[in-house]
C-alpha positions as CSV (number, residue, x, y, z in Angstrom):
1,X,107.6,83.2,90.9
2,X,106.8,87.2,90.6
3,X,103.9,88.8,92.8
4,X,101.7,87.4,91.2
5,X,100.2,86.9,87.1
6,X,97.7,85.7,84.7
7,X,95.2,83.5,87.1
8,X,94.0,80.4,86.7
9,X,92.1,78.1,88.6
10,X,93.6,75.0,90.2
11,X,91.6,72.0,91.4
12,X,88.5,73.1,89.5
13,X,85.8,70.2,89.1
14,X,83.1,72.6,87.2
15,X,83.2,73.0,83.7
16,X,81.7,76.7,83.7
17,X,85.2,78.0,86.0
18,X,86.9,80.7,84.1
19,X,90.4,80.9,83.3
20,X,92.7,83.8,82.7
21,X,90.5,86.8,84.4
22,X,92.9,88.2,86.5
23,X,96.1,90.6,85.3
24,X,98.5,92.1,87.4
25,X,97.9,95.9,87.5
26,X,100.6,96.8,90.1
27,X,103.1,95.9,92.8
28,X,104.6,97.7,95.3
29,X,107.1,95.7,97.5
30,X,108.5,96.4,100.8
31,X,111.7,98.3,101.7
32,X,114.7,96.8,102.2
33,X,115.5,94.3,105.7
34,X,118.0,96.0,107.9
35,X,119.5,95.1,111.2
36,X,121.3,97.6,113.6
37,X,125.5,97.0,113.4
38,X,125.1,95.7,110.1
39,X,125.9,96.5,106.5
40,X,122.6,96.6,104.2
41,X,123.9,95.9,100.7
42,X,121.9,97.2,97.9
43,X,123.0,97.4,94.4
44,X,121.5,98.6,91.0
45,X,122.6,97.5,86.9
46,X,125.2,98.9,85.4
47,X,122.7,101.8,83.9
48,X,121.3,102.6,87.7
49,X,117.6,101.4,85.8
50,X,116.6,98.9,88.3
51,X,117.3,98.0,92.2
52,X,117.7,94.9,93.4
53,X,117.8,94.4,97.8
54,X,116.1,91.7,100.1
55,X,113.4,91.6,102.6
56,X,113.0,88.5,104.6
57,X,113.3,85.2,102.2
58,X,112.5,87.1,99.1
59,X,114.8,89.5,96.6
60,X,113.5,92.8,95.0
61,X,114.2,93.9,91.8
62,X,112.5,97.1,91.5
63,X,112.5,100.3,88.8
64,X,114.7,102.9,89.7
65,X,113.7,105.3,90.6
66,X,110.5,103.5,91.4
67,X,108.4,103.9,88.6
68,X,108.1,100.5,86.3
69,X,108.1,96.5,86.5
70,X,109.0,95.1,89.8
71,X,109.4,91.7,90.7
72,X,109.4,89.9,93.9
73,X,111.9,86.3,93.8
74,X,110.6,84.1,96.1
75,X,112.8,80.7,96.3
76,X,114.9,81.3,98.3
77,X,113.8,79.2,102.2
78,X,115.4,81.4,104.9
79,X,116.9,84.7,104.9
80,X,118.5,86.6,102.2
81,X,121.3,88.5,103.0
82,X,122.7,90.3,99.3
83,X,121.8,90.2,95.9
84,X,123.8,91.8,92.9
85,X,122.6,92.2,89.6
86,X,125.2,91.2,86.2
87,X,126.8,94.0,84.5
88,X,125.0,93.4,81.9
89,X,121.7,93.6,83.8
90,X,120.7,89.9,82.5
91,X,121.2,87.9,85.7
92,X,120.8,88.3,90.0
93,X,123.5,86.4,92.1
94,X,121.4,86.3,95.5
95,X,123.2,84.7,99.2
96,X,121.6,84.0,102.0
97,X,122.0,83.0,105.6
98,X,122.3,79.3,104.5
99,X,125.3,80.0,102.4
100,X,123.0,79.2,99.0
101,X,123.7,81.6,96.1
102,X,121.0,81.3,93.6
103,X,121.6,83.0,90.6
104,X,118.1,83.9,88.1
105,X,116.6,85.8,85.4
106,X,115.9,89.3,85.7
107,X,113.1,89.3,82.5
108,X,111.2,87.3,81.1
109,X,110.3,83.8,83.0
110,X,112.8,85.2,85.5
111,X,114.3,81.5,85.5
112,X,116.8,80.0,88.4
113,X,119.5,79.2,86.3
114,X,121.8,77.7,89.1
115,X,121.9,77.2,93.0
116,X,125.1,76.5,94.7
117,X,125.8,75.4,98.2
118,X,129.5,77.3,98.8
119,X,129.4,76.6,102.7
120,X,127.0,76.4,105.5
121,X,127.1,79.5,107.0
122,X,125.8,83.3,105.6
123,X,126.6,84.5,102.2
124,X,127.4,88.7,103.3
125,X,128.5,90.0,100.1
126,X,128.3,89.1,96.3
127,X,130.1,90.7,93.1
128,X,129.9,90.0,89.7
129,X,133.7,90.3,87.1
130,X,132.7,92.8,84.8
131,X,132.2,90.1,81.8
132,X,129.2,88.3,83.3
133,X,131.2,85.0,83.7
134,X,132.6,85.0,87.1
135,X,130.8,85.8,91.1
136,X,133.0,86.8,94.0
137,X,131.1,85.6,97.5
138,X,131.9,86.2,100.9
139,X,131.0,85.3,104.4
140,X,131.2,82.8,107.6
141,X,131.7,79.1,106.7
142,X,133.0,77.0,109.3
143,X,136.6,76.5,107.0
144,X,135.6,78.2,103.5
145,X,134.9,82.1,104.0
146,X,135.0,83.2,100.2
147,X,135.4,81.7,96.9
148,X,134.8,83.1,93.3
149,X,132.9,80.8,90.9
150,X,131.7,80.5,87.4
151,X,128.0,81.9,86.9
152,X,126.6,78.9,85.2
153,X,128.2,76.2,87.1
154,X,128.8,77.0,90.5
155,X,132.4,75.5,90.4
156,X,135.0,77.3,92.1
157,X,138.0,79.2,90.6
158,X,140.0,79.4,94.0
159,X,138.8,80.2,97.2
160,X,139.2,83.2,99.3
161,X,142.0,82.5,102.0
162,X,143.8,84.4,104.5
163,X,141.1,85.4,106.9
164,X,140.7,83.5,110.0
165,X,136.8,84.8,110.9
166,X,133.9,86.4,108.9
167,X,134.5,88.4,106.0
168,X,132.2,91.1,105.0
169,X,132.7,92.8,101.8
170,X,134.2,91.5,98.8
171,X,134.8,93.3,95.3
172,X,135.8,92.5,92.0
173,X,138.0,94.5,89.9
174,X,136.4,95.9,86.7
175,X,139.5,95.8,84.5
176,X,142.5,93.4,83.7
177,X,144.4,91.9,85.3
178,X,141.3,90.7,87.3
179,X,142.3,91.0,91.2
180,X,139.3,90.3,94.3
181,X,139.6,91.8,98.1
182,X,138.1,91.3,100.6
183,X,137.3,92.8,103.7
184,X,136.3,91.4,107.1
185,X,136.8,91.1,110.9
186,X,140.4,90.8,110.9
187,X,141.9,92.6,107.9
188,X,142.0,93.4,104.1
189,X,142.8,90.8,101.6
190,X,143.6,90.8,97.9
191,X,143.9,87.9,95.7
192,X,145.1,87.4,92.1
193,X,143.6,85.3,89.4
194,X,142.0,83.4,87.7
195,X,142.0,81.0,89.5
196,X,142.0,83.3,92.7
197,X,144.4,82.9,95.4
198,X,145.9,85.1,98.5
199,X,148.6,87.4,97.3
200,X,148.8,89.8,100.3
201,X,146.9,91.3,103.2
202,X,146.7,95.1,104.9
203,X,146.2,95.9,108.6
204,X,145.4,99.7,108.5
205,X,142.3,99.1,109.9
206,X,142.3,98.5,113.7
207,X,138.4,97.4,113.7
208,X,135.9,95.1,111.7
209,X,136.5,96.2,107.7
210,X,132.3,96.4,106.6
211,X,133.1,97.8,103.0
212,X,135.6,97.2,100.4
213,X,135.1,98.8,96.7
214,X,137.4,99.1,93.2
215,X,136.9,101.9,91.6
216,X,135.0,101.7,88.1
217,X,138.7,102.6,86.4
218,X,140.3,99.8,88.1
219,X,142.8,102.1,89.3
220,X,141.5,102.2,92.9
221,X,140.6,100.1,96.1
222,X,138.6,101.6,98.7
223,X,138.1,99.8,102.5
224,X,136.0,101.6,105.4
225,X,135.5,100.0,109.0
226,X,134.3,100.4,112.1
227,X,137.1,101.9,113.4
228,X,135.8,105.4,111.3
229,X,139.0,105.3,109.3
230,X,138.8,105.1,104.7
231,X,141.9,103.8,103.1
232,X,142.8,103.7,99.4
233,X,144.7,101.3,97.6
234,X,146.2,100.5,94.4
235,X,144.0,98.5,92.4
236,X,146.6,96.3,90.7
237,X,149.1,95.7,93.5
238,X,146.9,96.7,96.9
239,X,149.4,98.4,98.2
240,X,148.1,101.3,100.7
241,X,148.1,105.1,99.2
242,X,146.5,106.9,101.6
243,X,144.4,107.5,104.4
244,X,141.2,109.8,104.1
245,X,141.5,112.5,106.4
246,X,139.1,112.1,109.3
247,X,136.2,114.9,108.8
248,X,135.6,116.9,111.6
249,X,132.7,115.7,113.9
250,X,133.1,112.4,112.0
251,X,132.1,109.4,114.2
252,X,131.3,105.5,114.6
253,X,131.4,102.9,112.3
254,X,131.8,103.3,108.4
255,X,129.0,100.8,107.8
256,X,129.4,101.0,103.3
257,X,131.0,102.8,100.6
258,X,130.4,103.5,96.9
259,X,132.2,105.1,94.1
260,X,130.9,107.2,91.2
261,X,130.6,106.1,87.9
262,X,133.1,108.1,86.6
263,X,135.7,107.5,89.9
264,X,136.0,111.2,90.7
265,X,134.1,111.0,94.4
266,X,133.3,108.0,96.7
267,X,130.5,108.0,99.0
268,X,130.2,106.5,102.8
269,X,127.7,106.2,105.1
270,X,127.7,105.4,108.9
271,X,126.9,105.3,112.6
272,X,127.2,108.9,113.0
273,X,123.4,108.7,110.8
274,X,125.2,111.4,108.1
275,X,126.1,110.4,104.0
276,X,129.7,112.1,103.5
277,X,131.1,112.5,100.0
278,X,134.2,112.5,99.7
279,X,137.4,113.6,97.0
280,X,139.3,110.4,96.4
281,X,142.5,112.0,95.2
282,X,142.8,114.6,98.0
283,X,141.6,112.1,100.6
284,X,139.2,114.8,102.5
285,X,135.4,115.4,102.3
286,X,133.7,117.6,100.2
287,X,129.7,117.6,101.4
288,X,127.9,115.9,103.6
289,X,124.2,115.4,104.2
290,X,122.0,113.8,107.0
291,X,118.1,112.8,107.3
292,X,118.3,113.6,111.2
293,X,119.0,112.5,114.5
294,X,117.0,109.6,115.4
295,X,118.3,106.3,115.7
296,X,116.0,105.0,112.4
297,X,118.2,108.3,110.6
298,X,121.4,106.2,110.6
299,X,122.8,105.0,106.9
300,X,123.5,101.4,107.0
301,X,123.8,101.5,103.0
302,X,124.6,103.3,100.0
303,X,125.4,102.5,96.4
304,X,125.9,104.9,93.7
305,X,123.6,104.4,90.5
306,X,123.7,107.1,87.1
307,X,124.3,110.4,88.6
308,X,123.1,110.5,92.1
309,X,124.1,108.4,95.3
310,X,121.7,106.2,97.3
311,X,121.0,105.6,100.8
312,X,119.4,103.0,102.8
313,X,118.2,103.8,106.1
314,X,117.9,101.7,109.3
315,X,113.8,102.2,109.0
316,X,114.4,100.9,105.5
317,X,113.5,104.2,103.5
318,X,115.9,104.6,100.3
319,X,117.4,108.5,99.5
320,X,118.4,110.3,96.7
321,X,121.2,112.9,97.4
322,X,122.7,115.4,95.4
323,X,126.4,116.6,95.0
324,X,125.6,119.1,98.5
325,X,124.6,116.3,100.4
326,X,120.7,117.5,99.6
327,X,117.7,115.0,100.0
328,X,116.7,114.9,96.1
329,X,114.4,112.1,96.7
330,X,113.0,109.6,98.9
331,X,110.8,106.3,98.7
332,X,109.2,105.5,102.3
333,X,106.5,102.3,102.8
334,X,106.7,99.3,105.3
335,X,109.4,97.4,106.0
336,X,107.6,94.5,107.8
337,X,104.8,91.6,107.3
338,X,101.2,93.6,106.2
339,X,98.6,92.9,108.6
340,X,95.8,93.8,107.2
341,X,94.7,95.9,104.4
342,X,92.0,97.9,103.6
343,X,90.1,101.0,101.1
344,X,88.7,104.0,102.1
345,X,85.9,105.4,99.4
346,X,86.5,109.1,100.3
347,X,89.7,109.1,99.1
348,X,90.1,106.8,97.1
349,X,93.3,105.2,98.8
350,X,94.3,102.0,100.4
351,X,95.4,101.6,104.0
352,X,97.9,98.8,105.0
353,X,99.1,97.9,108.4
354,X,102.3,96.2,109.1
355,X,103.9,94.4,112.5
356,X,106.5,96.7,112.1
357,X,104.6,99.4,113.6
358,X,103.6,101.5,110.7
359,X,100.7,102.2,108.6
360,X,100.9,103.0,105.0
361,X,98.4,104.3,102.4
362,X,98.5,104.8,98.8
363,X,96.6,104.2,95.7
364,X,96.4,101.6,93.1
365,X,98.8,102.8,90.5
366,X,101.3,103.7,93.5
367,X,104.1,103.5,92.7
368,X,105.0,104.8,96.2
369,X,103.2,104.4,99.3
370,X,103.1,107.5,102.1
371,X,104.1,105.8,105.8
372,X,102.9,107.1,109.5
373,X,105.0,105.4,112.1
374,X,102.5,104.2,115.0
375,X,105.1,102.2,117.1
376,X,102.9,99.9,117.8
377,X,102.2,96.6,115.7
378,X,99.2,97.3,113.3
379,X,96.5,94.4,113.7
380,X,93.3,95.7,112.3
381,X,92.7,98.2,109.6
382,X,88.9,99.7,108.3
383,X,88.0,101.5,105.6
384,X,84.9,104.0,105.1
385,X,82.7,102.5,102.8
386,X,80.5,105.5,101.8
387,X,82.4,108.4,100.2
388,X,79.8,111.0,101.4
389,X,80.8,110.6,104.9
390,X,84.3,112.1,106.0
391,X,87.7,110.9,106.0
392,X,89.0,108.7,108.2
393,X,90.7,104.9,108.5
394,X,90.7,103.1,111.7
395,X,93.4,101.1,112.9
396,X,93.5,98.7,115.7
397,X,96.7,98.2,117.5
398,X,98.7,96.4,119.6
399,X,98.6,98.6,122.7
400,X,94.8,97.6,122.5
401,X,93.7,101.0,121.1
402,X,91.8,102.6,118.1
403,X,92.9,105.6,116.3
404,X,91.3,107.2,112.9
405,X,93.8,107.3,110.2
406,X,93.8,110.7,107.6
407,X,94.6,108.4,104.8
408,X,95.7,111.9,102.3
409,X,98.2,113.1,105.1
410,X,99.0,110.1,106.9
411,X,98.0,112.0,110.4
412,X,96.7,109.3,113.3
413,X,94.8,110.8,116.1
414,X,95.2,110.3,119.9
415,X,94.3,106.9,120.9
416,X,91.0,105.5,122.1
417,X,91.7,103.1,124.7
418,X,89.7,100.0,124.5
419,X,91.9,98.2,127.2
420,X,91.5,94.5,125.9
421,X,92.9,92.7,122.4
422,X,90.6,92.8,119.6
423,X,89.6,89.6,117.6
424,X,88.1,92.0,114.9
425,X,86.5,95.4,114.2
426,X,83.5,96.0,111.6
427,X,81.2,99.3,111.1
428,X,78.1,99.1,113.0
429,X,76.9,102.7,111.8
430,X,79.1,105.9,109.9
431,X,80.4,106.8,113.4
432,X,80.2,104.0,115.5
433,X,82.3,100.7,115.5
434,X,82.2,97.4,117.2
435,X,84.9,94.9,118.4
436,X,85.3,91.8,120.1
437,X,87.7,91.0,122.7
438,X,90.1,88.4,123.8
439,X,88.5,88.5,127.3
440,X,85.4,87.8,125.7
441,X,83.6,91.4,125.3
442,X,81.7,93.0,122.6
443,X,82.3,96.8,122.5
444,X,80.7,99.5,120.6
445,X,83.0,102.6,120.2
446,X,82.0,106.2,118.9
447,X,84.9,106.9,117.1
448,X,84.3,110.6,116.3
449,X,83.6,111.4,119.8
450,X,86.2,109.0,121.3
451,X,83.5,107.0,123.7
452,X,83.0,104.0,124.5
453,X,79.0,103.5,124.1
454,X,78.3,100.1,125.7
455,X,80.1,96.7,126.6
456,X,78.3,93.4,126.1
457,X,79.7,90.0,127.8
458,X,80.1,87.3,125.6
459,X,79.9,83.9,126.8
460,X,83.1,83.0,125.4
461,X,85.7,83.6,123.7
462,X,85.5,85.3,120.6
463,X,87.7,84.2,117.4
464,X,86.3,86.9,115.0
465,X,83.1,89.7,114.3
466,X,81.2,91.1,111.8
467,X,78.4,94.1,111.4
468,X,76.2,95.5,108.5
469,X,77.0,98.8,108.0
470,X,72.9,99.2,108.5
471,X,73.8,98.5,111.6
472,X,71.2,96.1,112.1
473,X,73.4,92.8,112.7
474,X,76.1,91.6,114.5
475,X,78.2,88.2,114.1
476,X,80.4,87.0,116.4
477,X,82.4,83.2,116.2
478,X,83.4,81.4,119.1
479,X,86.2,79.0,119.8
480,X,84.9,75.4,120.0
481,X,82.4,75.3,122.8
482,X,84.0,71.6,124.9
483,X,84.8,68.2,124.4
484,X,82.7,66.5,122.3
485,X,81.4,69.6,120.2
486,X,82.3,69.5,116.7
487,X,81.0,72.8,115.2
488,X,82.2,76.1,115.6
489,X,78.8,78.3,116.6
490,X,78.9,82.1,115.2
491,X,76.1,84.0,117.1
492,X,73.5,86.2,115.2
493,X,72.1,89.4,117.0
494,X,69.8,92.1,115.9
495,X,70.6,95.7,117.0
496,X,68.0,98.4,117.2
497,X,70.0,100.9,118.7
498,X,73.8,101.4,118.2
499,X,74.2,103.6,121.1
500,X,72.8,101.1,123.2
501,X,73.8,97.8,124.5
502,X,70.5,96.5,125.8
503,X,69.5,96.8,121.9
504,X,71.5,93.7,121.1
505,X,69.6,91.0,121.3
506,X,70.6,87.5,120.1
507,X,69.1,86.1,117.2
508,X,70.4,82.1,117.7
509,X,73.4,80.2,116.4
510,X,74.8,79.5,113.1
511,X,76.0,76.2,113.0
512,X,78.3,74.8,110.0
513,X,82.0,75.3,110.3
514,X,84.1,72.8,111.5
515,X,87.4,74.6,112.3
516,X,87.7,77.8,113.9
517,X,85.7,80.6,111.6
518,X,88.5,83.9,111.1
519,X,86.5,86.3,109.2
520,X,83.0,88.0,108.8
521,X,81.8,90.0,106.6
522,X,78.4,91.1,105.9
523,X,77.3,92.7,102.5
524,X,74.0,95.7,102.7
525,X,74.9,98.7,100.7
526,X,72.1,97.1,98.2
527,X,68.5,96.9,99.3
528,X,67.9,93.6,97.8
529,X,71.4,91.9,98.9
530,X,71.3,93.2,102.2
531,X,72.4,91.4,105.6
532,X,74.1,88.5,103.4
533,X,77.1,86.7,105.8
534,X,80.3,85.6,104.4
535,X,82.2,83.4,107.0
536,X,85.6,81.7,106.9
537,X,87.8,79.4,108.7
538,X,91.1,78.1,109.9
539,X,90.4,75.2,107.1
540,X,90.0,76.8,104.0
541,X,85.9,76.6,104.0
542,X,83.4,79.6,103.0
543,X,80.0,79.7,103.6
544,X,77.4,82.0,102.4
545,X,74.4,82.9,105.1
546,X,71.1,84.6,104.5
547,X,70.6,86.4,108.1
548,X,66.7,86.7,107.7
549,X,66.4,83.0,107.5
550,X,69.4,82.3,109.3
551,X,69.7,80.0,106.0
552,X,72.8,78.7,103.8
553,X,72.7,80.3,100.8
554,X,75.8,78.4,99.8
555,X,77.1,75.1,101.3
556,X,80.5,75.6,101.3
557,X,82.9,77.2,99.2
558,X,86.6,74.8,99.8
559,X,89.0,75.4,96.6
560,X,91.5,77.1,99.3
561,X,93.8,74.6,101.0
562,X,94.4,76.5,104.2
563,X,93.5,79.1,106.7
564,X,91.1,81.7,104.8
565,X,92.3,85.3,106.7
566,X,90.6,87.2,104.7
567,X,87.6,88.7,103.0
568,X,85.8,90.9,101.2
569,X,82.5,91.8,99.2
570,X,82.9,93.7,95.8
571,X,80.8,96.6,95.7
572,X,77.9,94.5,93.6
573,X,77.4,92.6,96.4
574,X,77.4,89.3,94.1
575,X,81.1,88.9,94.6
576,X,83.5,88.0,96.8
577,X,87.3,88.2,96.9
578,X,89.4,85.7,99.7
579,X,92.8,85.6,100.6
580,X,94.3,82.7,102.6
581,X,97.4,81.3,104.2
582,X,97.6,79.1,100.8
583,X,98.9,82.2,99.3
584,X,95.9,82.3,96.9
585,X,93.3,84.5,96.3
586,X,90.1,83.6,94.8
587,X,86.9,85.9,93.2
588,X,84.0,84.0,94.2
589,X,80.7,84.6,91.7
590,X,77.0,84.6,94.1
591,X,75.3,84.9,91.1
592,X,77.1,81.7,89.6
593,X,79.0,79.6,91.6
594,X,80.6,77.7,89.4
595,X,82.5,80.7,88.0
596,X,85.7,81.7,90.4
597,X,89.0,83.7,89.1
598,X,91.6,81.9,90.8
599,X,95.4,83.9,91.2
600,X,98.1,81.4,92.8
601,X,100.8,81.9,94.3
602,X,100.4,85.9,95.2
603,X,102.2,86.1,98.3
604,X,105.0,84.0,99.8
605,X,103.8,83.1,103.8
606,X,100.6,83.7,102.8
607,X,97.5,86.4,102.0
608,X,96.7,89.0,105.1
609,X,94.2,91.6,103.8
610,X,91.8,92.2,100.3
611,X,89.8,94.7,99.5
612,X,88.1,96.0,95.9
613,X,89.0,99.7,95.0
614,X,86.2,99.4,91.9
615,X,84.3,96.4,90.5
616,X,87.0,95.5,88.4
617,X,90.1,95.9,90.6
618,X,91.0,94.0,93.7
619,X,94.1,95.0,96.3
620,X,96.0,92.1,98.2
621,X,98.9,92.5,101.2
622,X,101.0,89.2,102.4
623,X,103.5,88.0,104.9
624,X,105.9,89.1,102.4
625,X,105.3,92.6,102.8
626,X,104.1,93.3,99.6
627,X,101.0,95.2,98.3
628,X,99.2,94.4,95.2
629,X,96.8,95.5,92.5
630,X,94.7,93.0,90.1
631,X,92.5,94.1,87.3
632,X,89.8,91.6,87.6
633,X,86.6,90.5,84.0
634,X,83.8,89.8,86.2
């Protein structure tokens, strides 16, 4: 269900596990999906309290204006187009590209109450009748392109007819005698019911109709197309009323509209990247407002909760405006998958990465995060460890470079070009890091001066690395050395001298993993748990190594039932938190084995990043895009 909850742990065969450890402190989820020449439809309950939008397979129902319980619905398989919250804020209707409406709980156990299979095709638009009982649903089945059907049941009480291609919008009108339109490729529809059927059509509009809206009243229709034009209607018998006048410099597609609560002013957004507001009566505009110029500055999305309308840009952020068409407020963070995660102990903030090209930081009672567009897909993220030295978060990217991250004003500096893909990055002293490469190279970097300090061959390729922050060990895995060779070898070597290659000197092979190893991470910020190895693999194994002795400590840690991606020592050094494709994570216990905190289920596609902000608190980031906060009794 949710992003995550009370822990237990699964599959346990030891008597001494504990259950129950873990509670959620936190969630912040990602902004909403959009796609360019395409409606975004977000929506909020009746009292403007809570959003509800999608990203990817999952629907968010977040606090408005972000502060509050949020909750991620995860069960839907492929992507999910709308979602609409009951007017009675009690119930979701969610469509996706499938054409399955799911409709669920928004408190509580958040229970599926019904899934219904309408058509094959995508589900663009969903509205609820303004007594709870009845869903209006459009989109592009292959015969069937809307319908309106009972909440409970799924069955149908008419379908939507007259349109010969995809239909986009679709409304429900709040009062008596109950009357649905529809809006699509070809024209503007409006049925009677119940049960619903075609009355009449309008073609005012000479392009693609994206957004059709009743008024709260009743009294009014709204439609608003590509072809830049707004058209009212009347609510009971759609017949036009008038045309809004064009507003000068007006351009591009209409891409949605909403009214205000009290039906006195509608709001549109559009191509032309400006929200316009507009006086429904007169038909002409009456302020108008605009982020900027960029392409990410376009409005693809706008609903109007309480007092205040609200935007949703291409780049996902969601804006507050006020009656001048001034920003009142915005909420920014990552639209895309979270790469990696990680803390930074000088201040006391968490740094994510996401493949959308953007890192984000904030801390662990959000509820917003602060975003810094890179450009470039985020693939490594690391944190300072120490808050006596200085600020600054490294991230790894995509164009094979390293740049150190102000995690309190989100400023990135200029690039250090490393020139090849990096497997992994670790501290090998406060300045100084070290990578490995695809083309099978171990580099030191000196981060504060920009320079590259050494590069050391490796005699394969590399599939992960690991240093103490003593900077007296390195760790690098290697892909399965031929036919015939079963283990997976991770290579020990001592360093004496960071600023020199010739210092690194191999110490011989660790030899236990059977599957290619994916993490490394060595504890040493206490004297007598320094230089311990935790190492994980493509399987779901964890082994514990003691460096001196090149030793086991433990033989094999396997309660996760996939790929372990991540890792991470809690400041005692005696525990461990992992997060793995399974979309568990797991707080390991050195000191007792037998006692692990087990939270299921935390991230649909899958755990990316962990890291501890105290003892007691532990951080996650998944496929899903989501970032969250555990308390955790150790």
């Amino acid at each position: 269900r949710g992003g995550g909850g009370p822990s237990d742990c699964h599959n346990c065969r030891c008597p001494s596990a504990l259950v129950a450890m873990a509670t959620l402190h936190q969630i912040i989820p990602p902004l909403p999906s959009t796609e360019r020449g395409r409606t975004t439809q977000i929506y909020t309950d009746k009292n403007g309290g809570r959003m509800v939008y999608c990203n990817g397979t999952n629907v968010v129902l977040r606090s408005w204006p972000g502060e509050g319980e949020t909750f991620i619905y995860k069960e839907h398989a492929v992507q999910v187009i709308v979602a609409a919250v009951s007017p009675n804020g009690e119930w979701v209707a969610s469509g996706d590209v499938g054409g399955q409406v799911r409709v669920w709980g928004t408190k509580g156990e958040h229970s599926t109450k019904g899934q219904y299979q309408p058509w094959s095709g995508p589900v663009y638009d969903i509205c609820w009748d303004s007594e709870n009982k009845r869903i209006a649903i459009c989109g592009e089945g292959r015969e069937i392109r809307g319908a309106v059907i009972m909440w409970d049941t799924g069955s149908k009480l008419g379908e939507i007819s007259g349109h010969s291609t995809r239909v986009y919008s679709c409304s429900f009108k709040p009062t008596r005698p109950f009357r649905v339109a529809t809006g699509g490729e070809d024209k503007l529809g409006f049925h009677e019911g119940p049960p619903f059927k075609f009355k009449l059509s309008q073609n005012v509009h000479t392009n693609f109709i994206n957004s059709v809206r009743f008024s709260p009243s009743g009294d009014l229709l709204l439609s608003a197309g590509s072809d830049t034009k707004i058209v009212v209607y009347d609510g009971k018998e759609g017949e036009v009323v008038r045309e809004f006048t064009k507003a000068e410099g007006m351009s591009g597609s209409i891409w949605s509209a909403a009214w205000s609560p009290d039906s006195a002013q509608v709001a549109t957004v559009g191509g032309d990247k400006h929200l316009r507001l507009w006086d429904p009566a007169a038909g002409t505009q009456v302020a108008k407002g605009t982020l900027g110029s960029a392409l990410e500055d376009m409005l693809v999305g706008v609903c109007w909760p309480a007092a205040n309308p609200v935007s949703v840009a291409l780049d996902g952020r969601v804006t507050v405006w006020d009656a001048a068409g001034e920003v009142v407020d915005t909420i920014d963070g990552n639209q895309g998958q979270v790469s990696d995660l990680t803390y930074d102990e000088p201040t006391r903030r968490f740094v994510l990465g996401s493949n959308d090209g953007c890192v984000c930081s904030g801390t662990a009672d959000g509820p917003r995060l602060q975003r810094s567009k890179l450009g470039k897909m985020v693939q490594h993220t690391l944190g300072r460890w120490d808050a006596s030295v200085g600020p600054g978060v490294i991230v790894a990217s995509m164009d094979d470079k390293l740049r150190i991250m102000d995690p309190t004003t989100g400023a990135l500096s200029e690039g250090i070009a490393v020139g090849e893909f990096m497997v992994g990055l670790a501290w090998l002293a406060p300045d100084v890091v070290v990578t490995a490469t695809s083309k099978g190279n171990l580099i030191a970097v000196n981060v504060a001066s920009s320079a590259i300090l050494w590069t050391k061959p490796l005699p394969r390729a590399p599939t992960g690395v690991g240093a103490s922050v003593s900077g007296g060990f390195i760790a690098v895995a290697y892909e399965m050395e031929g036919p015939g060779k079963e283990m997976r070898q991770i290579e020990l070597f001592t360093c004496a001298d960071v600023a020199s290659g010739d210092s690194v000197v191999s110490k011989g092979m660790l030899e236990k993993h059977k599957a290619d190893v994916v993490k490394l991470r060595f504890t040493g910020l206490r004297s007598d748990r320094k230089n311990l190895l935790a190492t994980s693999d493509s399987v779901g194994k964890i082994f514990i190594w003691d460096t001196e002795t090149m030793q086991l400590v433990e033989q094999g840690w396997s309660f996760h039932t996939a790929r372990v991606s991540t890792l991470e020592w809690n400041p005692d050094q005696i525990h461990l938190v992992s997060g793995s494709l399974d979309r568990s994570v797991i707080v390991w216990n050195l000191a007792d084995p037998g006692k692990r905190i087990k939270i299921d289920d935390v991230h649909k596609g899958g755990v990316t990043g962990v890291c501890w902000s105290s003892p007691t608190q532990v951080a996650s980031s998944g496929a899903d895009g989501c970032f969250i906060v555990h308390d955790i009794a150790v």
